[in-house]
C-alpha positions in Angstrom: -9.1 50.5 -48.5 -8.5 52.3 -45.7 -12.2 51.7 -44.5 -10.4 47.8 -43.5 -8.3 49.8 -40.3 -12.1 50.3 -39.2 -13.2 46.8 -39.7 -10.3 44.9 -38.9 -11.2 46.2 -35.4 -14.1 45.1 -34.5 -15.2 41.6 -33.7 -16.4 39.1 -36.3 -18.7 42.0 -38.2 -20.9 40.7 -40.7 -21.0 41.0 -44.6 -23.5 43.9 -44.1 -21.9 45.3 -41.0 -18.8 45.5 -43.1 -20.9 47.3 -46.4 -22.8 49.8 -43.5 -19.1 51.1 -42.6 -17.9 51.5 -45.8 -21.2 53.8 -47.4 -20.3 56.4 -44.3 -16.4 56.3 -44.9 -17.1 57.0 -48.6 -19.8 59.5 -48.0 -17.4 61.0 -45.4 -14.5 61.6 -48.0 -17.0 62.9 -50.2 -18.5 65.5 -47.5 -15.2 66.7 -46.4 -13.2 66.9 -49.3 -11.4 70.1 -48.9 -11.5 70.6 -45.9 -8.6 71.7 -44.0 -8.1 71.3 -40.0 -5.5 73.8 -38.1 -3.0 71.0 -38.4 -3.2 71.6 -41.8 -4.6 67.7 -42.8 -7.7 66.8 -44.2 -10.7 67.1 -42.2 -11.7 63.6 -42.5 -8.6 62.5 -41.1 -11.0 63.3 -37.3 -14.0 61.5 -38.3 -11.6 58.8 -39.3 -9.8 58.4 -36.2 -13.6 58.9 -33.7 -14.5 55.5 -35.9 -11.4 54.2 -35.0 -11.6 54.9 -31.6 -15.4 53.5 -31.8 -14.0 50.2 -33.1 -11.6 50.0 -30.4 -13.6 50.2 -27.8 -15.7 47.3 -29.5 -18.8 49.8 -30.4 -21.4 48.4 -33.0 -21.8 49.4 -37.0 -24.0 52.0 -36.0 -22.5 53.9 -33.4 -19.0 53.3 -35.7 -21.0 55.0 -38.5 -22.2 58.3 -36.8 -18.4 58.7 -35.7 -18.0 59.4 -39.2 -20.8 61.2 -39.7 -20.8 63.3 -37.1 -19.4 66.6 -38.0 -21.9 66.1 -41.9 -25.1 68.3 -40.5 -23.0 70.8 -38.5 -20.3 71.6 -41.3 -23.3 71.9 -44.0 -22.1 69.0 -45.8 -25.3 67.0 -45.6 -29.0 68.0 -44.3 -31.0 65.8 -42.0 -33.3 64.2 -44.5 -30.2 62.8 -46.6 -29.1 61.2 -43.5 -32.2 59.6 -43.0 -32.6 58.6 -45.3 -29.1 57.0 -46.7 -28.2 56.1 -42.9 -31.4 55.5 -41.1 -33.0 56.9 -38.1 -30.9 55.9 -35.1 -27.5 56.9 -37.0 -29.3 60.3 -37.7 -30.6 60.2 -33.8 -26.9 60.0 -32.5 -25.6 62.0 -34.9 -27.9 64.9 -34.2 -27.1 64.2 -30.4 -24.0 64.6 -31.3 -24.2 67.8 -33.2 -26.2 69.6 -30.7 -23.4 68.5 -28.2 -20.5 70.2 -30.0 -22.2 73.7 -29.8 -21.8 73.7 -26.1 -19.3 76.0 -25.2 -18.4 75.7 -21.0 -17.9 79.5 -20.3 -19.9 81.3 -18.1 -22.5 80.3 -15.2 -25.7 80.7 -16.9 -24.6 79.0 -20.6 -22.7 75.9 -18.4 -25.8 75.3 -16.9 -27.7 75.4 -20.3 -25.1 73.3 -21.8 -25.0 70.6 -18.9 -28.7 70.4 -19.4 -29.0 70.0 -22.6 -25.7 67.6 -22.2 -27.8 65.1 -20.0 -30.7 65.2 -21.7 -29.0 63.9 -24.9 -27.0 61.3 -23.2 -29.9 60.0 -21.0 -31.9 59.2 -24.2 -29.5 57.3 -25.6 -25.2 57.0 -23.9 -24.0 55.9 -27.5 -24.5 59.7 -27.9 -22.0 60.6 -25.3 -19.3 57.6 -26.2 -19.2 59.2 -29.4 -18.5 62.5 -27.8 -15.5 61.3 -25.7 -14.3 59.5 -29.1 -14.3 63.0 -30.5 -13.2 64.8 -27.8 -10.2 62.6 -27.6 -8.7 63.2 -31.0 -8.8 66.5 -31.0 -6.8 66.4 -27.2 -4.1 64.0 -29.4 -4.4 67.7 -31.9 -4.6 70.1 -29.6 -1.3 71.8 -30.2 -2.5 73.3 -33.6 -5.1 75.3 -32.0 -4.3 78.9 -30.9 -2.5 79.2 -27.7 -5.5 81.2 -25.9 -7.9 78.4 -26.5 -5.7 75.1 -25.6 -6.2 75.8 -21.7 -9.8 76.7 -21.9 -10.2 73.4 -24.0 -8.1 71.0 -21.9 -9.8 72.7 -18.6 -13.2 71.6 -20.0 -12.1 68.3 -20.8 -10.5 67.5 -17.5 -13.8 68.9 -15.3 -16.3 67.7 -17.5 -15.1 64.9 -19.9 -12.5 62.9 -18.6 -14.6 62.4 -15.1 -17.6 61.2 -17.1 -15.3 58.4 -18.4 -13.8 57.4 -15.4 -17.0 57.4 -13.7 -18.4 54.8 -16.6 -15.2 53.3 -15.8 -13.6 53.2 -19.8 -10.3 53.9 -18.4 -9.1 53.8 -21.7 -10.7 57.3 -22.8 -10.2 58.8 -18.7 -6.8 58.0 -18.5 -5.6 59.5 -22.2 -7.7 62.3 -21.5 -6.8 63.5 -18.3 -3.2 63.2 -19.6 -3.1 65.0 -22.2 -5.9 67.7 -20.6 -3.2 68.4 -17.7 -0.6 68.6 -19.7 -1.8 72.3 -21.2 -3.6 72.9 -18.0 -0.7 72.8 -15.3 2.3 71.7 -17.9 4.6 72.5 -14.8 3.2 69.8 -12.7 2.6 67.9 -15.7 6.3 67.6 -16.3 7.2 67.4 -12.6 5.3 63.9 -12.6 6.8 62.9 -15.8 10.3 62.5 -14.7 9.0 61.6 -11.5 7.2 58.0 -13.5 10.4 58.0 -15.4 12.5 58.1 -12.6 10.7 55.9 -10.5 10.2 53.5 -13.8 14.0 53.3 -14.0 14.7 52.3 -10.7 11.6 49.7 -9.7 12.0 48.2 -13.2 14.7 45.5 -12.9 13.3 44.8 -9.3 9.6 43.8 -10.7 11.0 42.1 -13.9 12.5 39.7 -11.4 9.4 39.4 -9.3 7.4 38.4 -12.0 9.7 35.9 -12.9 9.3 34.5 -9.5 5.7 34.6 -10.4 5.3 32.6 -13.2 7.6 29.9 -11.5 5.6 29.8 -8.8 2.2 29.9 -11.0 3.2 26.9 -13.1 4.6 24.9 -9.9 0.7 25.5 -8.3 -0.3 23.9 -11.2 -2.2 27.5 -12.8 -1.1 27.2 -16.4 -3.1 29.3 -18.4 -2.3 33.3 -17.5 -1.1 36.4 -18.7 1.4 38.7 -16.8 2.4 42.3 -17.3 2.8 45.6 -15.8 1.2 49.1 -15.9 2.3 52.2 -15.0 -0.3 54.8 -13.6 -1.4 57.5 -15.0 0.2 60.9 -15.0 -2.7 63.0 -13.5 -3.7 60.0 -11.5 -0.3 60.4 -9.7 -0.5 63.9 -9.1 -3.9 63.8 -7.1 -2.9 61.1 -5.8 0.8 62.6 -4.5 -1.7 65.6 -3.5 -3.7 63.6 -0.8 -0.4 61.9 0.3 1.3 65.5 0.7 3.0 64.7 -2.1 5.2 62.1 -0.4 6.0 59.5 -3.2 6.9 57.1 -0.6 3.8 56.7 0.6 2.3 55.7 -3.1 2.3 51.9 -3.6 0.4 51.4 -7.2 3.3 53.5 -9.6 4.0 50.5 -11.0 1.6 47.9 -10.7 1.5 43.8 -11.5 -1.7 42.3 -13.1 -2.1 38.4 -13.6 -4.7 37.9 -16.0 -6.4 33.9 -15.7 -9.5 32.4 -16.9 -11.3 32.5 -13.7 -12.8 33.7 -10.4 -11.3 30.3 -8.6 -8.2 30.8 -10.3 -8.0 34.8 -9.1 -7.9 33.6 -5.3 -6.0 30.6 -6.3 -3.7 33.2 -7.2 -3.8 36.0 -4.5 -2.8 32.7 -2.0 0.4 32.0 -3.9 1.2 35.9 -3.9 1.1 35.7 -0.5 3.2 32.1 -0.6 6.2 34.0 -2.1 6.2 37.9 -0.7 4.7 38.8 2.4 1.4 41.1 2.2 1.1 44.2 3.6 -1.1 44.5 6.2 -4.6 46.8 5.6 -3.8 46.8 1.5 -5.3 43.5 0.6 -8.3 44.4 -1.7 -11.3 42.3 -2.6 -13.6 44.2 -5.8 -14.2 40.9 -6.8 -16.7 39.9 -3.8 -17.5 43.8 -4.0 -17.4 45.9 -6.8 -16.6 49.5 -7.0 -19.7 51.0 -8.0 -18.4 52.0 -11.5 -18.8 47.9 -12.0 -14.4 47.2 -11.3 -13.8 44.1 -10.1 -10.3 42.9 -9.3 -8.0 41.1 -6.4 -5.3 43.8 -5.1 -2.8 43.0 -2.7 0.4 45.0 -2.1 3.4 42.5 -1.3 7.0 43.3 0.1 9.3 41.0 -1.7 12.5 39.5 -0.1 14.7 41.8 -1.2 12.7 44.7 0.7 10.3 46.1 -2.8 7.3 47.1 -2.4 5.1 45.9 -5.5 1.2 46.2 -5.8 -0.2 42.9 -8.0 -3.8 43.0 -9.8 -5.5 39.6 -10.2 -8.2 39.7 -12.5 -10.2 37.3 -15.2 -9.7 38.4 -19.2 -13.3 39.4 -18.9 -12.7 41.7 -15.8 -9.6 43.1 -17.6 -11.7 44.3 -20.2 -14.4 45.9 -18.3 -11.8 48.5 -16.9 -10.3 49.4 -19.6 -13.7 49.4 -21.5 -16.2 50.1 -18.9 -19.9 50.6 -19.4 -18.3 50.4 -23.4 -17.9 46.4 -23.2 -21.7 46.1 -22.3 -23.3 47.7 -25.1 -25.0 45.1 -27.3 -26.9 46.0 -30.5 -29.4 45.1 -32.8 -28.8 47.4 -36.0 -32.4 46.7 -37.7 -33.9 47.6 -33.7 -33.4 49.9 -30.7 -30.2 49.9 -28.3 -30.0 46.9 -26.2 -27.9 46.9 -22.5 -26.9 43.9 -20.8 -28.1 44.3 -17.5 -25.4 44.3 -14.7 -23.3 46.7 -11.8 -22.4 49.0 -14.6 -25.5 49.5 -16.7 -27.4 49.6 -13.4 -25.0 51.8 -11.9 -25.8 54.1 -14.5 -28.7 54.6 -15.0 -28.6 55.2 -11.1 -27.6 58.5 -11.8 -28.8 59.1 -15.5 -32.1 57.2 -15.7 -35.1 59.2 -17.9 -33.7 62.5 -16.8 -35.0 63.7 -20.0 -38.0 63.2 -18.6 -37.6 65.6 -16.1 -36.9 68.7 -19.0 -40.0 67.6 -21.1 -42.5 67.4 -18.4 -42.9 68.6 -14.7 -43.3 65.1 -13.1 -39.5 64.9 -12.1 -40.5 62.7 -9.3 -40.7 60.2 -11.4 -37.0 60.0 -12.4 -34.4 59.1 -10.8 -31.6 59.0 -8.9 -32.9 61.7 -6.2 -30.3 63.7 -6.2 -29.5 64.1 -9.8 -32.8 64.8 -10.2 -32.7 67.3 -6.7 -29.7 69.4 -9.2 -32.1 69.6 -11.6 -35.2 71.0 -9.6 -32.7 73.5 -8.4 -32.1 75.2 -11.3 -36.2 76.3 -10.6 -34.6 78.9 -7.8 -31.6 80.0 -9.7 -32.2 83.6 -9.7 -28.9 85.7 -9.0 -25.5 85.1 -10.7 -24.3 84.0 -7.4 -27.1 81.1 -7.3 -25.7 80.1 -10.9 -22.3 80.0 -9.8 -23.0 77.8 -7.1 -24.4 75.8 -9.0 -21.7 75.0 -11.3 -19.8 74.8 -8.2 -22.2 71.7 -6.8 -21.8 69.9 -10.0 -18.5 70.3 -9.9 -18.2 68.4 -6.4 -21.5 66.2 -6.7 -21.5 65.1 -10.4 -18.3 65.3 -11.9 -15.3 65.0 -8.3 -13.6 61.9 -7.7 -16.1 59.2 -6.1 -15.5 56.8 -2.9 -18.2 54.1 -2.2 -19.2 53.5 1.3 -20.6 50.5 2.9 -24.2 50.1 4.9 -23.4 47.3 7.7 -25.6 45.5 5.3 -23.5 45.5 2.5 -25.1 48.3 0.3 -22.5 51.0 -1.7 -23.2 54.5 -1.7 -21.0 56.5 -3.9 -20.2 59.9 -2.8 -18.2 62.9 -3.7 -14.4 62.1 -2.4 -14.2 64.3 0.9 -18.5 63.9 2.1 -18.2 63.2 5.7 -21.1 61.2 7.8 -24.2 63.5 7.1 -24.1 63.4 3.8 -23.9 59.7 3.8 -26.7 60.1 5.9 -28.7 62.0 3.6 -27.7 59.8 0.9 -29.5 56.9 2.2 -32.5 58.7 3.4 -33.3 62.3 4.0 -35.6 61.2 6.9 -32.5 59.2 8.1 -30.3 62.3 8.0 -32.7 64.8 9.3 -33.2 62.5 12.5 -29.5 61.4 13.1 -28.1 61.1 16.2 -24.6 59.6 15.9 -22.7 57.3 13.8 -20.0 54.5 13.8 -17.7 53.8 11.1 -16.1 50.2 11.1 -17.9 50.0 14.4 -16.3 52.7 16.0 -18.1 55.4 17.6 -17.4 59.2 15.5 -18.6 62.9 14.9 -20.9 63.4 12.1 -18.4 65.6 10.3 -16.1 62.9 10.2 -14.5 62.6 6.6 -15.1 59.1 5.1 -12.5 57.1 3.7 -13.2 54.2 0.9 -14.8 51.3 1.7 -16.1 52.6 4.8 -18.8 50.3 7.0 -20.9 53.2 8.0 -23.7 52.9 10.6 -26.7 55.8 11.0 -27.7 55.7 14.1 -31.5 57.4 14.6 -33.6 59.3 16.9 -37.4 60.6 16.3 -35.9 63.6 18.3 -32.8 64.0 17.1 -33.2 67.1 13.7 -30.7 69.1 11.7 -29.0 72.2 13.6 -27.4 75.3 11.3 -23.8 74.3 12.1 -24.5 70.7 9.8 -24.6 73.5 7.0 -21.1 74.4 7.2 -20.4 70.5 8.1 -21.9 69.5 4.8 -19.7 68.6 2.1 -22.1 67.7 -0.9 -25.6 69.9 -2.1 -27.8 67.1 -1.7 -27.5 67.4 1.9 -26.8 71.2 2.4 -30.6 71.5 0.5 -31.8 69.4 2.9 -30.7 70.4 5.9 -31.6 74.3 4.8 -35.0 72.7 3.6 -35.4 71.6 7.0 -34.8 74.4 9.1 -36.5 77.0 6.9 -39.7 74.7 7.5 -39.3 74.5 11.1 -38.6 78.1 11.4 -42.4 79.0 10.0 -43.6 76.4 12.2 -42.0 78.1 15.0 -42.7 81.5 14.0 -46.0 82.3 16.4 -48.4 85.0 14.7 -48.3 88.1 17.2 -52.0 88.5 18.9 -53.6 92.1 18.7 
């Protein structure tokens, strides 16, 4: 049975596990039997391929069985009760979730704003809902060329702003990386072709170079005595390229990570073990040595980098990394997801999990009553209160606009001198790592250093920046921070602030 390419997936399933998967892949036949998709295929052919995807990325029976489902309540096929009652409350939970997802349409200020709330309400009750979602939105990307012309761009835009960030920033490379791929393909198929021959190009010519060097490296691996490893070689991602060439003024020179090295071994000991033989046989380049081992990206990565020049002059980036740590970025937050199938979702607790729910904790909490101090993180919760004042269409398009750069941009993490990440928007500058922290900190800051250096607050931040707040009781906000303000947390703030101390200093005339 075809219902086996599901199961063959997933790791060590049990008798009923295996008996759970195979009552929703013949129920789904049965509900979409005749149904055609533009391609032309049978409808079930998608809900097929979601599972699949859901098995791949190591999901349990449940989550695996509202893939299939998933489209039965919306296309009429099956009512709510039936799945109930066949399927059980928590598949008919994510299904639903799912459903209610699939109606948001991303056009328009006032419906995007609807649609994101509704969006992280579903996902903050329960993220299975929103795995799903990316397992669906990613087949019909891989079938996006049978859709009409006029609605490819408008779908592939959507998935790059909205989709493919919210995978990357729950770090299942996997989904990002396909996604943003085949998204900027139909968005900017110009550029997106541009890149291509430049990775082929490039491919061509460093290939021979780094087949060699990892021949050094498993000689020199096995001579140290490290027996047990894996070596390959990744290339990066197309639309990862292209913003990347865009901050480098699109200089390919000055890109080190095209092609890439990774040494996969059994341990931490073993991963600096490693990075010292690297360094034994090529010469590191100064100021890339990288250590998200000892700390993280916030997204939970952890991995060795170093950038080496070989003898013969190449420039090669290696990744040293456990099998574990391999598959945390490739799976992300989606390697961490345990479940009990008779009980309730259960999350290990680590960087990842925690990291998340930093910035999607009971926000559903906020929508069904008014005691959204209670959520967190602040300023997830501080784009939420906003929507309160969104009166003009202006407001509403500024608001798309913040999410845009405060929810959904690239992230950098910088450092307190104490060690402590805050991630921020790629391009926030020193007062909104301020007001990150604290928005007493960044209301009474009087300077900053960053890697002990003396700066101006509007300094841009770089990753991995050791930022230091420096205070002063009469130190306060002036106008011009507005326009120095990269991210809305702070711009509230600051505009918070001096519209208070404006009525304070307004004196009532005397008559």
């Amino acid at each position: 049975m075809a219902s086996e390419e599901i199961i063959s997936l997933l790791d060590s399933p049990t008798q009923k596990d295996k008996e759970f998967i195979q009552k929703a892949y013949d129920f789904a036949i049965k509900a979409h039997e005749g149904q055609l998709r533009k391609s032309g295929e049978p409808y079930f052919n998608h809900v097929f391929e979601t599972a699949k995807i859901l098995a791949s990325l190591q999901m349990g029976p449940t989550t695996i069985v509202a893939g299939l489902l998933h489209d039965s309540i919306e296309d009429g096929v099956a009512t709510e009760d039936y799945i109930k009652k066949e399927f059980g409350d928590e598949v008919y939970f994510l299904v639903n979730g799912v459903t209610k997802l699939g109606k948001v349409k991303y056009r328009g200020a006032e419906r995007h704003i609807e649609s994101l709330r509704k969006f992280l309400v579903a996902v903050a009750q329960d993220i299975r809902v929103l795995i799903i979602k990316l397992a669906d939105r990613l087949h019909n990307m891989r079938t996006l060329q049978y859709i009409p012309l006029v609605k490819q761009k408008r779908i592939a835009l959507e998935t790059l702003e909205i989709y493919a960030p919210l995978a990357q920033r729950l770090s299942i490379r996997v989904l990002s990386r396909e996604l943003e791929d085949l998204s900027f393909k139909y968005v900017n198929p110009t550029e997106y072709q541009k890149i291509v021959n430049l990775l082929n190009s490039k491919e061509k010519e460093a290939l021979p170079e780094l087949n060699k060097f990892i021949k050094s490296v498993k000689k020199a691996l096995a001579t140290e005595g490290v027996i047990h490893f894996k070596t390959d070689y990744r290339q990066k991602g197309i639309y990862s390229l292209y913003r990347k060439m865009q901050r480098h003024e699109n200089d390919i020179n000055n890109i080190y990570d095209i092609l890439a090295v990774r040494i996969i071994v059994d341990t931490i000991s073993d991963c600096y073990k490693v990075l010292g033989i690297m360094h034994s046989i090529a010469r590191p380049i100064p100021r890339r040595i990288k250590d998200y081992i000892a700390l993280p990206k916030p997204n939970g990565y952890k991995s060795l980098h170093t950038n080496v020049l070989t003898k013969d002059g190449a420039t090669i980036e290696v990744q040293i990394r456990t099998k574990e740590m391999q598959q945390e970025s490739e799976f992300g937050i989606a390697s961490h997801l345990f479940y009990k199938e008779k009980g309730s979702i259960k999350q290990k607790e680590n960087s990842e999990t925690r990291w998340f729910k930093q910035f999607l904790p009971r926000i559903v909490n906020y929508f069904k009553t008014t005691n959204s101090h209670e959520a967190t993180p602040h300023w997830i919760n501080e784009l939420a209160e906003s929507q309160k004042n969104l009166k003009t269409e202006k407001d509403k398009n500024n608001f798309v606009e913040d999410l845009k750069v405060d929810f959904f941009n690239e992230r950098i993490f910088i450092l307190t001198p104490k060690g402590d990440v805050v991630d921020l928007p790629r391009g926030s500058c020193v007062i909104d790592f301020a007001f990150a922290i604290h928005s007493d900190i960044g209301a009474h800051m009087s300077g900053a250093k960053i890697n002990g250096k003396m700066v101006s607050i509007d300094t841009i931040l770089k990753n991995v920046d050791i930022v230091e707040i420096i205070t002063k009781e009469s130190s306060k906000p002036s106008a011009k921070w507005l326009e120095m303000a990269k991210t809305s947390m702070a711009k509230r703030h600051i505009a918070s602030y001096l519209e208070k101390n404006k009525s304070k200093n307004q004196i009532p005339r005397q008559k």
